[in-house]
VOPAGU-2260 file (C-alpha; in pm, 1 decimal, decimal comma):
REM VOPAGU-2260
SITE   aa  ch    i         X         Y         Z
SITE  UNK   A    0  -16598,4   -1737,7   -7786,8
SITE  UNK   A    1  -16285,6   -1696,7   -8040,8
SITE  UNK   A    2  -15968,3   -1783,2   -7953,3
SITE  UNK   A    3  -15708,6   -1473,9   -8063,5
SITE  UNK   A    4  -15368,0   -1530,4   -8109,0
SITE  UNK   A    5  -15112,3   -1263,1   -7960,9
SITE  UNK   A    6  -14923,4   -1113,4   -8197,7
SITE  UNK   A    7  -14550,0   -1193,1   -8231,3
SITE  UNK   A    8  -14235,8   -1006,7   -8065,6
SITE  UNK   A    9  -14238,8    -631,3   -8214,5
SITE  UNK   A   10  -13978,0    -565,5   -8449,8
SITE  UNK   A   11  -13644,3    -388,7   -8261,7
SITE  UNK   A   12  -13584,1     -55,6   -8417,7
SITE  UNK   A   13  -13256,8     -78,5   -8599,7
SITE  UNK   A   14  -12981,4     131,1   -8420,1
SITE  UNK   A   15  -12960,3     476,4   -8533,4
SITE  UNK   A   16  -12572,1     498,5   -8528,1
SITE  UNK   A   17  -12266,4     295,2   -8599,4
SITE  UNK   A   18  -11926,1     327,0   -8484,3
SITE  UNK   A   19  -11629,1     241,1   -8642,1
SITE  UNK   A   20  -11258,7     274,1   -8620,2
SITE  UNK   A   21  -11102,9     610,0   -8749,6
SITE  UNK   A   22  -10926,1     520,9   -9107,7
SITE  UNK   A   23  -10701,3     822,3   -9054,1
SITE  UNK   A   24  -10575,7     712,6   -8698,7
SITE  UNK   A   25  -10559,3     382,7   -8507,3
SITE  UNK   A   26  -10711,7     359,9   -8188,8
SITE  UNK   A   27  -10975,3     643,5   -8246,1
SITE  UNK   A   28  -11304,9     600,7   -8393,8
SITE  UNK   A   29  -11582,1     750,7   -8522,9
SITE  UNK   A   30  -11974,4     735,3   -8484,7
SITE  UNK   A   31  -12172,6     770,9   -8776,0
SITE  UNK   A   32  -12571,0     782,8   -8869,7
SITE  UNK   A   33  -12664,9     455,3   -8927,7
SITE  UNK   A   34  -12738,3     555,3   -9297,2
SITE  UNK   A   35  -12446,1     721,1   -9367,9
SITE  UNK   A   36  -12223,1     568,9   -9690,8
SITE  UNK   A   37  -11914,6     594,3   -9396,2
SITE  UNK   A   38  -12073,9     320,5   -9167,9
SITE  UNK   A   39  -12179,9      58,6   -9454,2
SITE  UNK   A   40  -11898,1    -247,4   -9386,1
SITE  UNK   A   41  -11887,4    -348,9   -9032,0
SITE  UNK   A   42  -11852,4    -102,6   -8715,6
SITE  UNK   A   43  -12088,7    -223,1   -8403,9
SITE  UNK   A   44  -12430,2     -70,8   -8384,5
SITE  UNK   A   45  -12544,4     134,1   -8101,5
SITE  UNK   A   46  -12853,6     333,5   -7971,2
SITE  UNK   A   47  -12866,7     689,0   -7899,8
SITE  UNK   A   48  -12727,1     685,7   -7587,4
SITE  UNK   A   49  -12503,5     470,9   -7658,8
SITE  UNK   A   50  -12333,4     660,1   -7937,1
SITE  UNK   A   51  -12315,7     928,4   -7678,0
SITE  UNK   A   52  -12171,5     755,6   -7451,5
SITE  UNK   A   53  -11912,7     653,6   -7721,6
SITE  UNK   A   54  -11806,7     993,6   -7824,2
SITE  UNK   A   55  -11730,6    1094,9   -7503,5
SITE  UNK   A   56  -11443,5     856,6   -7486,2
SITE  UNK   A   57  -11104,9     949,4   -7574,6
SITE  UNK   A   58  -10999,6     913,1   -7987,9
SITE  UNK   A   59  -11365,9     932,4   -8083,9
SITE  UNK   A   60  -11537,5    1200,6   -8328,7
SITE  UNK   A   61  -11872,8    1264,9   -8499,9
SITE  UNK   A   62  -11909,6    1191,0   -8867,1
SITE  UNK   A   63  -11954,5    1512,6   -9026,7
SITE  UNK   A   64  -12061,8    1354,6   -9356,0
SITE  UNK   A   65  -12407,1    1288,5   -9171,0
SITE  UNK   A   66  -12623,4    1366,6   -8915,4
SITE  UNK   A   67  -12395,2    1242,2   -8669,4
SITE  UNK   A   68  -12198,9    1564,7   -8580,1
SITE  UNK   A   69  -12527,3    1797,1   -8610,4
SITE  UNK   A   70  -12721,8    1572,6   -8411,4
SITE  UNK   A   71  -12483,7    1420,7   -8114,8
SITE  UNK   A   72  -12252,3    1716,0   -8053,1
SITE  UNK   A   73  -12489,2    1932,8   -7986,3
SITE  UNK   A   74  -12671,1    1707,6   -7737,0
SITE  UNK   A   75  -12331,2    1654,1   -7584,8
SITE  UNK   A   76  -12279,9    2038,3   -7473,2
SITE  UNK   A   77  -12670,1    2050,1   -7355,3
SITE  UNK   A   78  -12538,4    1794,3   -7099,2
SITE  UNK   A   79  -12248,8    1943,3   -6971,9
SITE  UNK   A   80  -12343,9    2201,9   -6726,8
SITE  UNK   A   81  -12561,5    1926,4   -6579,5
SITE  UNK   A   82  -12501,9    1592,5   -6327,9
């Protein structure tokens, strides 16, 4: 009989957005596609529902130099006739 060794932890996915404070306006932010030249620095990384969750809040905005504006605003207004 041969022994088989388990394979290790799967890799995480890497977070598909970033948010980051607003350089126009302190206090507000802005979530951007992880990609995106805007979130390359710093910013905290966050999941899809996550980065949802963060443009709901007051001061915060989609990038619109990526896919974040096409992407999360739209699923936004699909959930807000529902819950």
């Amino acid at each position: 009989m041969r022994t088989r060794r388990l394979p290790g932890r799967p890799p995480q996915p890497a977070p598909g957005w970033v948010v980051r404070p607003a350089p126009e306006r302190r206090g507000r932010t802005v979530v951007h596609d992880a990609a995106c030249r805007h979130a390359a620095g710093g910013g905290t990384e966050l999941g899809t529902q996550e980065a949802m969750d963060a443009l709901m809040r007051d001061g915060a905005r989609a990038c619109t130099d990526c896919d974040a504006a096409a992407v999360l605003v739209p699923a936004l207004e699909l959930g807000q006739g529902h819950g």
